[in-house]
N, C-alpha and C positions, 0 to 999 in steps of 0.2 A: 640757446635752447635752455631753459631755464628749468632748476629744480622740479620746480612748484611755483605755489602762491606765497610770496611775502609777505609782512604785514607790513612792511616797506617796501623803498625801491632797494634790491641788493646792491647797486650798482652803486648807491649815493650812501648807502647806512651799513657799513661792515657790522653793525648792531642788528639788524633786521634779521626776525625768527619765519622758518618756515612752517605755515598754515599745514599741520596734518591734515586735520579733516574738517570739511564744508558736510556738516548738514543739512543747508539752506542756503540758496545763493541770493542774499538779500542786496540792499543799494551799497552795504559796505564795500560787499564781495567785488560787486560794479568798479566800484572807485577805485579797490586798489589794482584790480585786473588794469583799470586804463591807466592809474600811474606805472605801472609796470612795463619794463624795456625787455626786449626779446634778444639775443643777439642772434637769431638765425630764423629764416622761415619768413612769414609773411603774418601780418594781421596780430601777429604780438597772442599775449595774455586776453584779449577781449573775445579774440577768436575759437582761442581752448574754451572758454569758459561758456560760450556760445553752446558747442557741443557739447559741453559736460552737462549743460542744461537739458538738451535733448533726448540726452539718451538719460537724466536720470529723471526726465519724467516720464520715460518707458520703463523702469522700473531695472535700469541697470545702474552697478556701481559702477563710478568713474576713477582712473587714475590719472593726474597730470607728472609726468617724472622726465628727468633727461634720457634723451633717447638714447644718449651716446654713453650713459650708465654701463660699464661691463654687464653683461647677464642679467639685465634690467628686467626683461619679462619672465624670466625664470626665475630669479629673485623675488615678484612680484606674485607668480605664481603660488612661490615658499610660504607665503604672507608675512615677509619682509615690507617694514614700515618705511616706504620711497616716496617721495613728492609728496603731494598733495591730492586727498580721497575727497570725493565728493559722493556723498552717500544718496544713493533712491529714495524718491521722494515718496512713490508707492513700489508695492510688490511688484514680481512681474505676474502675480496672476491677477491682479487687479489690473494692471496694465492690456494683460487679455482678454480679462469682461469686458472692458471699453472698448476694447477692437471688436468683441462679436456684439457689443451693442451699438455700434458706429456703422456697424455694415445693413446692408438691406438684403433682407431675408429672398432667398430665390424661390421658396414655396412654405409649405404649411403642414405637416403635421397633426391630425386630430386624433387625440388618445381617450383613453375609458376612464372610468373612474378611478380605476385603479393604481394605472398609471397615474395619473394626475395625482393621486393621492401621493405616492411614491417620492416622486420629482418634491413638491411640493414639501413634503415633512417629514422625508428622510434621508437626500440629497442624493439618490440612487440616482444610474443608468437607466436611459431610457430603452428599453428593448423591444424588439418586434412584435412580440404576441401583446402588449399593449397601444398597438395602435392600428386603430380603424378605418382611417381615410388617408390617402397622401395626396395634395394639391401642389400642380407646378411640375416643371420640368426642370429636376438638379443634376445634378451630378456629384459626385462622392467629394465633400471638403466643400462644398458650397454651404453657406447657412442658412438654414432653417427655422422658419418660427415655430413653435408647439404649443397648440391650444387643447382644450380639453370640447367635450362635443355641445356646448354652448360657445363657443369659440371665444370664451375668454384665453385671452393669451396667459401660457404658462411661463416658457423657457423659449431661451433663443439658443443654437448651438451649432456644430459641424456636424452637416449629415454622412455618416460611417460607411453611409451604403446613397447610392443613386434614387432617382424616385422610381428608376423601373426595377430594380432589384428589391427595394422594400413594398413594391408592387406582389412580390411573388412571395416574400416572406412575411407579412403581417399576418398579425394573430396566429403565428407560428411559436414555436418554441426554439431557442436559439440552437437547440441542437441538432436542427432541421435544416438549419441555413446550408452545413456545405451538401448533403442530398440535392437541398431543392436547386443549389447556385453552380453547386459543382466546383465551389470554392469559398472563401470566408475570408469576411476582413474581419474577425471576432465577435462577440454574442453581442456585443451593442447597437442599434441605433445610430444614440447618439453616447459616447461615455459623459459619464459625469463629470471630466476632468475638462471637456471643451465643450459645456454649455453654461449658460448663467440663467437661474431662476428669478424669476419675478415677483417681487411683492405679491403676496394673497391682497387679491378688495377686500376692506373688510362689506360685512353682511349691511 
């Protein structure tokens, strides 16, 4: 179970330095992972490096370190410099645009101008009392597309509320919601933190 990554094989090069950090897992990173010998475990160095791919193109940092390290993830936690980091390739909130632009919308949203304006050019929450139509049958955490009332598409996002509950709260004002609900998942919609806006067309 090995440090990290080499720029050798440790086993053959008492000279071989350990690789802190991979910002990019290019054809080098490939090579030395497959010259690289494991002494425990299965699949070796190709295998870590597999996963560290994955997850850092979710927008998580990676550590490869010995596991058998004393207080290894506590250490790491400290941000003690251990193995070998492989840094994210995007954020993670780019990481969760692509996921709400990967999924397919379970209904539609259609908002005023207001709204639309809002969303649009000043990266607000989308709230209740700016929207006028709800299409489809969701439910709360499902995503949603939002157009404005030529149904150009605005925003795609997680709907905060059901389509039958934003049935009863549209063109409400959010301080209406727990009255009319008898409960409140908060003044949003949609928050601005779990929707991705759309390119304006140009004219």
């Amino acid at each position: 179970d090995q440090d990290g990554l080499y720029d050798q094989d440790p086993r053959k090069n008492p000279e071989a330095h350990l690789i802190r950090h991979v910002h990019k897992i290019t054809e080098r990173i490939w090579a030395l992972a497959s010259d690289s010998t494991s002494g425990q475990g299965t699949g070796g160095m190709i295998t870590k490096i597999q996963a560290a791919q994955l997850a850092t193109r979710s927008g998580t940092r990676t550590i490869i370190a010995r596991g058998t390290t004393p207080n290894v993830l506590i250490r790491l936690l400290d941000g003690e410099s251990i193995g070998t980091t492989f840094e994210p390739t995007i954020t993670h909130l780019e990481s969760r645009k692509r996921w709400l632009l990967a999924e397919k919308p379970h209904g539609t949203l259609i908002v005023d101008q207001g709204a639309a304006h809002k969303l649009q050019n000043e990266g607000a929450s989308l709230l209740p009392i700016g929207i006028l139509h709800i299409r489809g049958d969701f439910e709360r955490g499902d995503i949603v597309l939002v157009t404005d009332e030529e149904q150009h598409p605005i925003a795609q996002g997680l709907a905060n509320y059901g389509a039958s509950e934003l049935t009863l709260i549209k063109r409400r004002h959010s301080r209406d919601i727990l009255d009319i609900l008898e409960y409140t998942y908060g003044d949003e919609a949609i928050h601005r933190d779990h929707m991705v806006i759309f390119e304006k067309q140009k004219e």
